[in-house]
C-alpha positions in Angstrom: 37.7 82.2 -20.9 36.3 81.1 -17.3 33.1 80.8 -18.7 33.9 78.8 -21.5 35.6 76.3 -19.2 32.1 76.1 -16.6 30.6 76.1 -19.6 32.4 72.8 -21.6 32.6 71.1 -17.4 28.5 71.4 -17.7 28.5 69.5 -21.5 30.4 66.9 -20.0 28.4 66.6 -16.8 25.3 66.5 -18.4 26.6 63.6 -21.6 27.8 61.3 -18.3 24.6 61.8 -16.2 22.8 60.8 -20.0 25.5 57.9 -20.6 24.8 56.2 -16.9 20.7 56.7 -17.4 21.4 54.8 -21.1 23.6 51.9 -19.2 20.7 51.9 -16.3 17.5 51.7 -19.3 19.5 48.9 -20.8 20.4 47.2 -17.7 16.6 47.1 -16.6 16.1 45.8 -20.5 17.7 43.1 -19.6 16.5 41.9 -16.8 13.5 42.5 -17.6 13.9 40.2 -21.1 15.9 37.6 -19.0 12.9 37.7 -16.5 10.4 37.5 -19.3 12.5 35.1 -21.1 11.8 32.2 -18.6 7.9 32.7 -19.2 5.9 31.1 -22.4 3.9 33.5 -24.1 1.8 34.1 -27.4 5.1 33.9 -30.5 7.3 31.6 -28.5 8.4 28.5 -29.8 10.1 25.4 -28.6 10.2 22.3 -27.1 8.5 23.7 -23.7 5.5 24.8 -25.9 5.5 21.7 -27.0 5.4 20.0 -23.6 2.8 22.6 -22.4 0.7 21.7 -25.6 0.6 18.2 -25.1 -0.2 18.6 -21.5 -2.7 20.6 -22.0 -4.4 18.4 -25.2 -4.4 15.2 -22.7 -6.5 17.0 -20.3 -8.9 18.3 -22.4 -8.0 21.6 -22.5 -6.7 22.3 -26.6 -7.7 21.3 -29.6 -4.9 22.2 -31.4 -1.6 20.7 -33.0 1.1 20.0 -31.0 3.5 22.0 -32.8 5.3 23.8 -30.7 3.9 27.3 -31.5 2.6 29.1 -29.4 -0.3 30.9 -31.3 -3.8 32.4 -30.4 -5.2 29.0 -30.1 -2.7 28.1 -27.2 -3.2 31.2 -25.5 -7.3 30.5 -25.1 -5.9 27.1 -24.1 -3.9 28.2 -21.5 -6.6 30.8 -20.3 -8.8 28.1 -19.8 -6.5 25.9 -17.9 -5.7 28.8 -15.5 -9.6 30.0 -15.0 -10.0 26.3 -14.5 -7.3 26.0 -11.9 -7.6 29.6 -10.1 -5.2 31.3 -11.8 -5.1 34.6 -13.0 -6.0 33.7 -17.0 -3.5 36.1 -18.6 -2.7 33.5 -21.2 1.2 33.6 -20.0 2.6 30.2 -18.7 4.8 31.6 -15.7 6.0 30.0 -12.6 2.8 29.4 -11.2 1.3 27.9 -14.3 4.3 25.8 -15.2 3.7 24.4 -12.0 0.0 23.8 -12.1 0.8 22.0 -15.8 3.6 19.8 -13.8 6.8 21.4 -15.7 9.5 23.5 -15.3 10.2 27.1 -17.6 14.3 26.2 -17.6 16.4 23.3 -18.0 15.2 19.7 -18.5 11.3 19.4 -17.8 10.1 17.3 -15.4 9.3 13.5 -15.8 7.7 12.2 -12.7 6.6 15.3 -11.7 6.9 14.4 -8.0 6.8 16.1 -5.2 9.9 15.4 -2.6 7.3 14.1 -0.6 6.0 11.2 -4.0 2.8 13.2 -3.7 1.1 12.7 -6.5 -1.6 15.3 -8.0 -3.3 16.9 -10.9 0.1 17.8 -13.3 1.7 14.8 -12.5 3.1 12.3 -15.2 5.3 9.5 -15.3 4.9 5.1 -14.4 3.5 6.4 -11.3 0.5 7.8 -12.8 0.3 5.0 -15.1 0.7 2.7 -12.3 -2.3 4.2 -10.4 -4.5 4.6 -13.8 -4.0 0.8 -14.7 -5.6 0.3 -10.9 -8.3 2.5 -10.7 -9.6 1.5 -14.1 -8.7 -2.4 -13.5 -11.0 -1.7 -9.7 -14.1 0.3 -12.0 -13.2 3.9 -10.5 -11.8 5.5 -14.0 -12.7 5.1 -17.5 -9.9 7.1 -19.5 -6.9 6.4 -20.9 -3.8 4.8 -19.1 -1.2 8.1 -20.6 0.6 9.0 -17.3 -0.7 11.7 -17.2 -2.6 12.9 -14.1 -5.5 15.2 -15.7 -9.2 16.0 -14.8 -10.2 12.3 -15.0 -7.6 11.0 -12.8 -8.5 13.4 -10.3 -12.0 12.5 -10.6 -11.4 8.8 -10.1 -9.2 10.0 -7.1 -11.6 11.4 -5.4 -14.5 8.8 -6.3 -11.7 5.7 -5.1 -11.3 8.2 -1.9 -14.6 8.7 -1.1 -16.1 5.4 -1.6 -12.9 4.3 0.7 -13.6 6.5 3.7 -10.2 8.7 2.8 -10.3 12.5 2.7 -11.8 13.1 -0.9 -8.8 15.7 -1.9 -8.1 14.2 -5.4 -4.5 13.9 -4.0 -2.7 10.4 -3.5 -0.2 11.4 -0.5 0.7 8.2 1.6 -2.8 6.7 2.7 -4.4 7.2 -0.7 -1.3 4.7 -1.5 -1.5 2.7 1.0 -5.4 2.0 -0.2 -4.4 2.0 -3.9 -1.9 -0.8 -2.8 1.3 1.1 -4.2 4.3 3.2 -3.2 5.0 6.8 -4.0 9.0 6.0 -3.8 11.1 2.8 -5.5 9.8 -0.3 -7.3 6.1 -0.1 -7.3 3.7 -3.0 -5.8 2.4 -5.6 -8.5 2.1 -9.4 -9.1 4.6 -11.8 -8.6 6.6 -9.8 -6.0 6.5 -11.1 -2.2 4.0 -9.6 -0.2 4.6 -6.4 2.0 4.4 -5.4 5.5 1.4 -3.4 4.0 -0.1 -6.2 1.8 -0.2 -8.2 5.2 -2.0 -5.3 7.2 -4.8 -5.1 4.1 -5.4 -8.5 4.5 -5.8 -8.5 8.4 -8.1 -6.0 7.9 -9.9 -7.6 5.6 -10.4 -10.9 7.7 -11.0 -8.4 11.0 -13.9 -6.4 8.9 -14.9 -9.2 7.7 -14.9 -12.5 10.0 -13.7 -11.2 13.6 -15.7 -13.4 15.6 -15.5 -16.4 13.5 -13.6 -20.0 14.4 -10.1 -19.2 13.5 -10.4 -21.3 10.6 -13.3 -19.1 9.0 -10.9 -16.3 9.5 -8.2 -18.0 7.5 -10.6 -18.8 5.0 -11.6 -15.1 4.3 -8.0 -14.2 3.7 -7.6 -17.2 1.2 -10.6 -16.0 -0.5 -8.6 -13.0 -1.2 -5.4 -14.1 -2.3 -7.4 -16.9 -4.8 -8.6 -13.6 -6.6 -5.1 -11.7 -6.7 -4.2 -15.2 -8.4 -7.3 -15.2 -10.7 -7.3 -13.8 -14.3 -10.5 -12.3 -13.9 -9.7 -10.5 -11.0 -7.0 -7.4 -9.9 -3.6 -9.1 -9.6 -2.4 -7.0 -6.1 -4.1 -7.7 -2.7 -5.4 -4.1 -2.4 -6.7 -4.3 -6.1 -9.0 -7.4 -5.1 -9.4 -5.6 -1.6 -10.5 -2.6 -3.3 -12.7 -3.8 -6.0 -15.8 -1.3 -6.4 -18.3 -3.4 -5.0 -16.2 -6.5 -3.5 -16.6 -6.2 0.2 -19.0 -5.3 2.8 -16.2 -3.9 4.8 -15.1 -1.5 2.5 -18.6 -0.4 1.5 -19.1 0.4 5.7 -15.7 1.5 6.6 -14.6 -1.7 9.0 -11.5 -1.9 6.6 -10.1 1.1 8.3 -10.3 -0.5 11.5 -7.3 -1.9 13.5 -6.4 -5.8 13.5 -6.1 -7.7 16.3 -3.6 -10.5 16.5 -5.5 -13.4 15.4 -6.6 -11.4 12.0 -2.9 -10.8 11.5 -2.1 -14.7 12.1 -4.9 -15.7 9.8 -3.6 -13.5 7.2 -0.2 -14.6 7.9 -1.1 -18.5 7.8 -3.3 -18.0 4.2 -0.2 -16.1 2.8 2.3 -19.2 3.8 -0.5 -21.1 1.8 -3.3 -22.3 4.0 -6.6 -22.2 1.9 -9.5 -24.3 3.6 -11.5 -23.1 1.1 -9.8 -24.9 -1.8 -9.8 -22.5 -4.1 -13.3 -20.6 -3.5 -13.2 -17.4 -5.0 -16.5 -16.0 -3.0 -18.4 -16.7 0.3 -21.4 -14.8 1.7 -23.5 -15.1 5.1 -26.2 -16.6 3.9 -28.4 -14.8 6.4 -28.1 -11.4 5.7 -27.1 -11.8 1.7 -29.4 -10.4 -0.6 -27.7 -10.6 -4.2 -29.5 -13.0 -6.1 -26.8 -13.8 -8.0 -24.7 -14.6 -5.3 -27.6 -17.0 -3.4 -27.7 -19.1 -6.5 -23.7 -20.0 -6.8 -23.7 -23.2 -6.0 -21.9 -23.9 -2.5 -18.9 -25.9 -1.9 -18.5 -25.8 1.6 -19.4 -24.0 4.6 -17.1 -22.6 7.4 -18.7 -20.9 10.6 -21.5 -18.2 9.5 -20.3 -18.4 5.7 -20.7 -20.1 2.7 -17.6 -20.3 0.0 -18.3 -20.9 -3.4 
């Protein structure tokens, strides 16, 4: 009798300690599917896929449909993105890939894609990108598509705009890439039409310091109306900075005198040619005519001459 009793208290024993291991297996099960859950792998489907895929077509990276499937095809997409970017290529979008492709694995994915900061970088999409696209191809740095989307060629007419500006050739546009590209990275972006900055005003001193320090003061004025009679020009950039930066346009960009500081009588020339002084009348180019060497630009005929330059 005792020993049927130990013997029924061991059964019992032995069907909880299997009943608790069962409830443990199928609590790991489901953290481990709610873990997996958030990542994008070969057989899911959706509107994430969907947004991966067309991230990852923009950039040059699938040749697929959009379609929201995620099949073989998206997989050796996705490997190739993450060999590309230093990621392990295991052909899983997780939290590190989902942020390399600018877009989040839950909830609503993002737009703008910006950091708190407004950095902008490879991954990122939105009117920013667009914004910064429209100038770099309007200035002769990028040749692509105006899409939003920060991909391979935006970073690589980043870097050539940074480099060719004396900025740090990171393919990033934090606050001085900005600053050069003649936009914000927070609220209404710089363009035509708007009044001119604190920034916009800077540009231009440091245009007419590069550019005519040493001149008369009205030589000085002249330079900045120079500028500001191409941002008002169809066949030029409409923003200060787009005319300023211009592949080509200045000799002070091309020897990095642009990044030096103003004194006061470059920021009261600029000043005075933004309230509307032009002596130049509406000259759209000027050149020292001894040290020029385009042709093209020696045989412009000359309207007037101010100090060491001519304005045509």
């Amino acid at each position: 009798m005792q020993s049927a009793k130990k013997g029924k208290l061991l059964f019992c024993g032995i069907a909880l300690a299997l009943a608790l291991l069962m409830c443990a297996v199928c609590l790991f099960a489901a953290a481990e599917d709610t873990a997996s859950a958030a990542n994008l792998g070969q057989g899911s489907t959706g509107d994430k896929v969907s947004e991966m895929q067309r991230k990852l077509k923009n950039w040059g990276y699938y040749d697929g449909s959009v379609d929201g499937i995620f099949g073989s095809g998206t997989r050796k997409a996705v490997e190739y993105f993450q060999r590309t970017n230093g990621l392990t290529p295991d052909g899983v979008v997780g939290r590190a890939t989902a942020a390399a492709l600018g877009m989040t694995l839950s909830g609503s994915s993002s737009g703008g894609n910006e950091s708190s900061s407004g950095v902008l970088r490879r991954g990122s999409s939105g009117d920013r990108v667009s914004e910064m696209q429209r100038k770099l191809k309007n200035w002769g740095y990028y040749e692509g598509s105006v899409d939003g989307v920060f991909g391979q060629g935006t970073e690589s007419a980043i870097k050539y705009f940074q480099r060719t500006n004396g900025l740090t050739p990171d393919g990033v546009v934090g606050r001085a890439t900005a600053a050069a590209l003649g936009m914000t990275l927070s609220g209404s972006s710089s363009g035509g039409g708007e009044s001119v900055s604190s920034s916009d005003l800077e540009l231009l001193a440091r245009v007419v310091y590069g550019e005519a320090r040493g001149e008369e003061y009205i030589g000085q004025v002249a330079v900045a109306a120079v500028v500001l009679n191409r941002v008002a020009s169809p066949s030029f950039p409409g923003t200060i900075a787009g005319v300023v930066y211009q592949a080509g346009a200045f000799d002070c960009v091309a020897d990095g005198q642009i990044n030096l500081s103003p004194d006061d009588t470059a920021r009261r020339a600029a000043q005075d040619a933004l309230n509307g002084w032009d002596p130049t009348y509406g000259c759209l180019f000027y050149y020292n005519p001894r040290t020029a060497t385009s042709a093209w630009m020696l045989s412009r005929p000359v309207k007037l001459v101010i100090g060491q330059h001519n304005f045509c």
